[in-house]
C-alpha positions as CSV (number, residue, x, y, z in Angstrom):
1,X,5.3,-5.4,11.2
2,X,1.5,-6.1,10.6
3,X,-0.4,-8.8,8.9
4,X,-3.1,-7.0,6.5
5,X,-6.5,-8.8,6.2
6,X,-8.9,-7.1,3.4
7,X,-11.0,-4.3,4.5
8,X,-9.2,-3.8,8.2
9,X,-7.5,-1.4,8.9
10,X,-4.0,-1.0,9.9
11,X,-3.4,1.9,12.4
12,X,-0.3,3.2,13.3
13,X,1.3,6.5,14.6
14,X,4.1,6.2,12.6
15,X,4.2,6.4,8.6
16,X,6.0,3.4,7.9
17,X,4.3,0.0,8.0
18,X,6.0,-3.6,7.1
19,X,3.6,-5.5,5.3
20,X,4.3,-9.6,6.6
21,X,3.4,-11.9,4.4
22,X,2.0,-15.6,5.8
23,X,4.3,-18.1,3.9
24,X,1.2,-20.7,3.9
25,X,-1.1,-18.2,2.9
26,X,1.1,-15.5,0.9
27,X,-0.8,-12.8,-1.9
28,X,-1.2,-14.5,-5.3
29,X,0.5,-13.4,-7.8
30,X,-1.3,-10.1,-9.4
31,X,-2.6,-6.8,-9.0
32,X,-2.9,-5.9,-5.1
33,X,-4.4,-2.6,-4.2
34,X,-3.8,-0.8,-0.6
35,X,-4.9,2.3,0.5
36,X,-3.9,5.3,3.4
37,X,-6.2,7.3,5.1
38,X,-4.4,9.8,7.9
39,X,-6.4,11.8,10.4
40,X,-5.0,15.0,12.5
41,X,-4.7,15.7,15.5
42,X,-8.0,17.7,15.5
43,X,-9.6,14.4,14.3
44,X,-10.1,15.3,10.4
45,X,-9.7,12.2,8.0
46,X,-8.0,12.6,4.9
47,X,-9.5,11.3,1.8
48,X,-8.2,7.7,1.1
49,X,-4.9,7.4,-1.5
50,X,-4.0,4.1,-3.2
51,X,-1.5,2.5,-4.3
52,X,-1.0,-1.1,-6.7
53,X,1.8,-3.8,-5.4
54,X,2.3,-6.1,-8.4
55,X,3.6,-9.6,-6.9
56,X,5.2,-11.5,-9.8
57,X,4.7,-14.9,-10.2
58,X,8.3,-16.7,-9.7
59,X,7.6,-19.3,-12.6
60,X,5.4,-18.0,-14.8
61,X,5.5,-14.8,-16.8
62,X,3.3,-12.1,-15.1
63,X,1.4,-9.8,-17.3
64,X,1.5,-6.2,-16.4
65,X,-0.9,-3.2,-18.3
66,X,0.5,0.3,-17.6
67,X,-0.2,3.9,-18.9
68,X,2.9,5.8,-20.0
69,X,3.7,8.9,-21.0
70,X,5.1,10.3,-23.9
71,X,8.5,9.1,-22.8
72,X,7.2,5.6,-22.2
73,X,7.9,5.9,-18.4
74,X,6.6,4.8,-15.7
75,X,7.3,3.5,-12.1
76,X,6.2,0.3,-10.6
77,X,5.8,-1.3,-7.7
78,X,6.6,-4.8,-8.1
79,X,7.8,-7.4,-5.0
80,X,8.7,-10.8,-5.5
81,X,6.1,-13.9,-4.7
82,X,6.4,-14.7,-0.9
83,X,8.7,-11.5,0.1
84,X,7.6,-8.9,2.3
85,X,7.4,-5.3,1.6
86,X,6.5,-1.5,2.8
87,X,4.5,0.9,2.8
88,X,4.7,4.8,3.5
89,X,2.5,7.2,4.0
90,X,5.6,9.9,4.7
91,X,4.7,12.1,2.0
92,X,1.4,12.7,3.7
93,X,0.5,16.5,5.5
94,X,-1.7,18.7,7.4
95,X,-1.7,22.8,7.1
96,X,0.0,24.2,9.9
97,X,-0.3,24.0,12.6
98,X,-2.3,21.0,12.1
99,X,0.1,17.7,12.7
100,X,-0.9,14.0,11.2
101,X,-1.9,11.6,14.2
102,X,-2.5,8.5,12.7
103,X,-2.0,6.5,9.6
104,X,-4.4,4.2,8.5
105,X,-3.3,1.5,5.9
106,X,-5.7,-0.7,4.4
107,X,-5.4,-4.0,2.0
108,X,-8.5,-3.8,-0.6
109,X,-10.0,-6.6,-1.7
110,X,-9.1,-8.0,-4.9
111,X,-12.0,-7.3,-8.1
């Protein structure tokens, strides 16, 4: 479990992180933006990858913009005003032999 503040990061050694939200303080409804950054064990950082949480507003509709594809698909993350959530950074990698050490998830600020 960690409480994200924007701009700080969130270090772990594992690639799984709860995100806990502050009931008296909890992310507005709207676009929210986080980012991972992983480093190896030889000390190389990755290049940052992000990724949009949509939190709905409970009473009110919430507006959301996407690009499709041809199909019309696409897949959203959306979590529910007030509820906590995760993030994973298990898809990330090293080459071989190289291993990932740490796993640094970040809240952006909002534009």
């Amino acid at each position: 479990m960690a409480k994200f503040t924007p701009n700080v990061p969130v270090v772990s050694n594992t690639p799984l992180v709860k995100v806990d939200i502050d009931l008296a303080n909890p992310l507005p409804p709207g676009r929210h933006h986080f980012s991972l950054v992983v480093v190896d064990d030889a000390g190389n950082q990755s290049q940052a990858d992000t990724i949009e949480v949509i939190v709905r507003d409970d009473s009110a509709p919430t507006a959301v913009l996407d690009v499709v594809d041809a199909n019309g698909s696409r897949v959203a993350a959306v979590v529910g005003a007030g509820k906590s959530f995760g993030l994973s950074g298990a898809r990330s990698f090293d080459l071989a032999p190289g291993k990932i050490a740490e796993f640094r998830f970040t809240m952006l600020p909002r534009p």
